[in-house]
C-alpha positions as CSV (number, residue, x, y, z in Angstrom):
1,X,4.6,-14.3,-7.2
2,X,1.6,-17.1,-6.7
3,X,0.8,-18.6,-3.0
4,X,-0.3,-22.6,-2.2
5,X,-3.7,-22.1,-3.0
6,X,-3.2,-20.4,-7.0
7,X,-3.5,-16.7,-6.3
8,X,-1.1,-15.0,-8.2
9,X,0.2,-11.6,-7.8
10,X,2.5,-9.9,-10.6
11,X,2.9,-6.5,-11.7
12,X,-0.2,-4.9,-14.2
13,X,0.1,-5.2,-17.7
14,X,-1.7,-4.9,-20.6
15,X,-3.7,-8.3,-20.3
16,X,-5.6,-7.2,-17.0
17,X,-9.3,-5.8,-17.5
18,X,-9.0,-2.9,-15.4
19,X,-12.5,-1.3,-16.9
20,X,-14.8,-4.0,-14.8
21,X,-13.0,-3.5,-11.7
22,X,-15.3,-2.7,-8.9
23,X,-14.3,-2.7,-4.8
24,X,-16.7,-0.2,-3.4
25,X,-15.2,2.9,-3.6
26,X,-15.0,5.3,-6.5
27,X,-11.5,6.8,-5.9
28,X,-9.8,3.5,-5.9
29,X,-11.8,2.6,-9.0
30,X,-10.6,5.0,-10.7
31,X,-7.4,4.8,-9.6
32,X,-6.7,1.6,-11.6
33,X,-8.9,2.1,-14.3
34,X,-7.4,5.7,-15.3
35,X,-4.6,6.7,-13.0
36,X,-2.0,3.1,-12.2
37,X,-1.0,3.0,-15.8
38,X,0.2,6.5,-16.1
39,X,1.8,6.2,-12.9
40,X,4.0,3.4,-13.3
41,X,4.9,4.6,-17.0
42,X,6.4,7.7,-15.1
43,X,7.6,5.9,-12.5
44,X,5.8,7.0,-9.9
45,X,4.7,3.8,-8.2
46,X,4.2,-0.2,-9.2
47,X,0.8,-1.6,-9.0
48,X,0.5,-4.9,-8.1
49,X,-2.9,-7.5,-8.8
50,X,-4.1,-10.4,-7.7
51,X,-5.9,-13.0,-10.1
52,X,-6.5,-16.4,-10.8
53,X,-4.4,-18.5,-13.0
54,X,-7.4,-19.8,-14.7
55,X,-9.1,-16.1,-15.4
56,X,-5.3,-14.0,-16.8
57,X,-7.5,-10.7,-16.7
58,X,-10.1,-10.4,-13.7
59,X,-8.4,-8.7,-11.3
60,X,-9.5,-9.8,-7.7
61,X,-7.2,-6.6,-6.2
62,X,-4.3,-4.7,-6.6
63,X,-2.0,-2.7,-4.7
64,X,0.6,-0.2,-5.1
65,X,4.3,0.3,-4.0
66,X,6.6,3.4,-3.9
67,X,9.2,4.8,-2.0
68,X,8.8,7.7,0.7
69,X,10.9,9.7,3.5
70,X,8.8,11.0,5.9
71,X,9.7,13.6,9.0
72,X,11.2,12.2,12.0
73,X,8.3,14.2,14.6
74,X,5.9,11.5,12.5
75,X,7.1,8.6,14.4
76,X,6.2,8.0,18.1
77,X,8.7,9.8,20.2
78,X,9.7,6.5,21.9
79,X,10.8,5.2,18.2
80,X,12.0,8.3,17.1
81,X,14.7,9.2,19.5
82,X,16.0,6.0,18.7
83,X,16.8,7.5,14.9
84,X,18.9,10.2,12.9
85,X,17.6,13.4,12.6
86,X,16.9,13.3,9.2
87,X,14.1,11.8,7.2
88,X,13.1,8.3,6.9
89,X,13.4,6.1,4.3
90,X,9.9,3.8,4.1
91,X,8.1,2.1,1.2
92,X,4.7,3.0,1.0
93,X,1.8,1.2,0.1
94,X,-0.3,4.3,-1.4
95,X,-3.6,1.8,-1.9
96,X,-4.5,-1.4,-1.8
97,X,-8.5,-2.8,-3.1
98,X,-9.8,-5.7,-3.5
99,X,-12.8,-6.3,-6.0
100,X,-16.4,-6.9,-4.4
101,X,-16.3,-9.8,-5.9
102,X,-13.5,-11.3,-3.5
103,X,-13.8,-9.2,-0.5
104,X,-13.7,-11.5,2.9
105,X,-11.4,-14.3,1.1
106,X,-8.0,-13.1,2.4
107,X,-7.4,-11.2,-0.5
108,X,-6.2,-8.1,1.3
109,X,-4.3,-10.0,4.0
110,X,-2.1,-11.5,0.4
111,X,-1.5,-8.5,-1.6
112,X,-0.1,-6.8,2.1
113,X,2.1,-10.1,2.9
114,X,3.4,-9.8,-0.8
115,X,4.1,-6.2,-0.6
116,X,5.9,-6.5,2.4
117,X,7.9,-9.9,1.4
118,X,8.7,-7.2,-2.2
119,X,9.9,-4.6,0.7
120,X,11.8,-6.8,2.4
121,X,13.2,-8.3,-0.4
122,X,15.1,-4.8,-1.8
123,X,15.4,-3.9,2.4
124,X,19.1,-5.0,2.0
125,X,20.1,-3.5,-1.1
126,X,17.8,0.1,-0.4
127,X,17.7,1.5,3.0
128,X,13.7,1.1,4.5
129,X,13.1,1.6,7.6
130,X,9.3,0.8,7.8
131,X,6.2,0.1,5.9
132,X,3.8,2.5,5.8
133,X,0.0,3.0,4.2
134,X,-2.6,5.1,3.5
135,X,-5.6,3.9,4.5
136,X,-8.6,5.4,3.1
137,X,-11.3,4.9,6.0
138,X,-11.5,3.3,9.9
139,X,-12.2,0.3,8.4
140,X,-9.2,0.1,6.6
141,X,-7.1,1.5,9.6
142,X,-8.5,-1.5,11.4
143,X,-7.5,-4.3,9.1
144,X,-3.6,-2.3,8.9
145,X,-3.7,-2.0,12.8
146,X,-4.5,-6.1,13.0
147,X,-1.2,-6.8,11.2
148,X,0.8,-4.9,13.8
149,X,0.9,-1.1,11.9
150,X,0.9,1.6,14.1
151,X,-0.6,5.4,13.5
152,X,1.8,8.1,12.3
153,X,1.6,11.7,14.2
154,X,0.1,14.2,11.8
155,X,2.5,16.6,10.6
156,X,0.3,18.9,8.1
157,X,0.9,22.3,9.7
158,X,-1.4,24.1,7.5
159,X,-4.8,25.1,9.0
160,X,-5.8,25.9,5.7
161,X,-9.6,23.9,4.7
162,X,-8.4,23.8,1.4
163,X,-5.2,21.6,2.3
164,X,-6.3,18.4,2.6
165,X,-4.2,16.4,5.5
166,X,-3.5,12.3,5.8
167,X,-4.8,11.7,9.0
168,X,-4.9,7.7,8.7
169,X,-1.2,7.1,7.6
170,X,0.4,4.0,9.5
171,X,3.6,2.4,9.7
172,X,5.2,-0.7,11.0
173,X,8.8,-0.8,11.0
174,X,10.7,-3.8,8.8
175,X,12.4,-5.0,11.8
176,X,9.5,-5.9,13.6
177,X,8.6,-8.2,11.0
């Protein structure tokens, strides 16, 4: 999938340097230079990236795309009530990075629209009710939250240090869009 201006967004393959990927933070580094490969060999997510036509492998950023239910008490009461009592069918986009070198282009603000346009596009053969995402810090909460995404309740019910929690997951349900 490419836009007007020559960004093209496809699946990662072989031909993209992952190794000289850098956006800032370590555990997204890492992600897709040891981890995205692995996953979507086992099928655990697709990662997506973002390049030039004329430069095949520098990634400017990637994201990635899986499936997820997630608890009903999640959602806002005033959507919820509205639903089954059952979990919820979402896609979720589990990280999303753009490369230091292209941060404050619009980067970001493509890889979401295409993830959500891949979303929608399956929405009527797959049951999804909503979009949701991880985001990593406030600042990334912040750039979700100006695309109309909306916090989830917290539903980790261990008090346990050790358990780590997501306390920055959002959603935005498909029929909004």
């Amino acid at each position: 999938m490419s836009d007007r201006s020559g960004l093209v967004i496809e699946p990662l393959s072989r031909i993209h340097n992952r190794a000289d990927f850098n956006c800032g933070v370590i555990s997204l580094n890492d992600y897709i230079k040891k981890q995205a490969n692995q996953d979507v060999k086992r099928r655990i997510s697709r990662v997506f990236v973002a390049r030039i036509p004329e430069l095949p492998s520098k990634l400017m950023g990637y994201y990635t795309l899986s499936s997820l239910s997630i608890e009903l008490n999640s959602l806002p009461e005033k959507v919820a009530k509205k639903l089954p009592k059952h979990p919820i069918p979402t896609a979720l986009i589990g990280r999303l990075a753009v490369s230091q070198d292209f941060q404050n282009c619009g980067v970001g603000k493509m890889l979401l629209v295409d993830a959500i346009k891949r979303t929608l596009g399956v929405s009527d053969e797959i049951a999804i009710y909503a979009m949701v995402v991880d985001a990593i810090d406030e600042q990334a909460e912040a750039f979700y939250q100006q695309f109309g995404f909306s916090l989830l309740s917290s539903v980790d019910e261990s008090s346990s240090p050790s358990r780590t929690s997501i306390t920055r997951r959002l959603f935005l349900p498909l029929k909004s869009i």
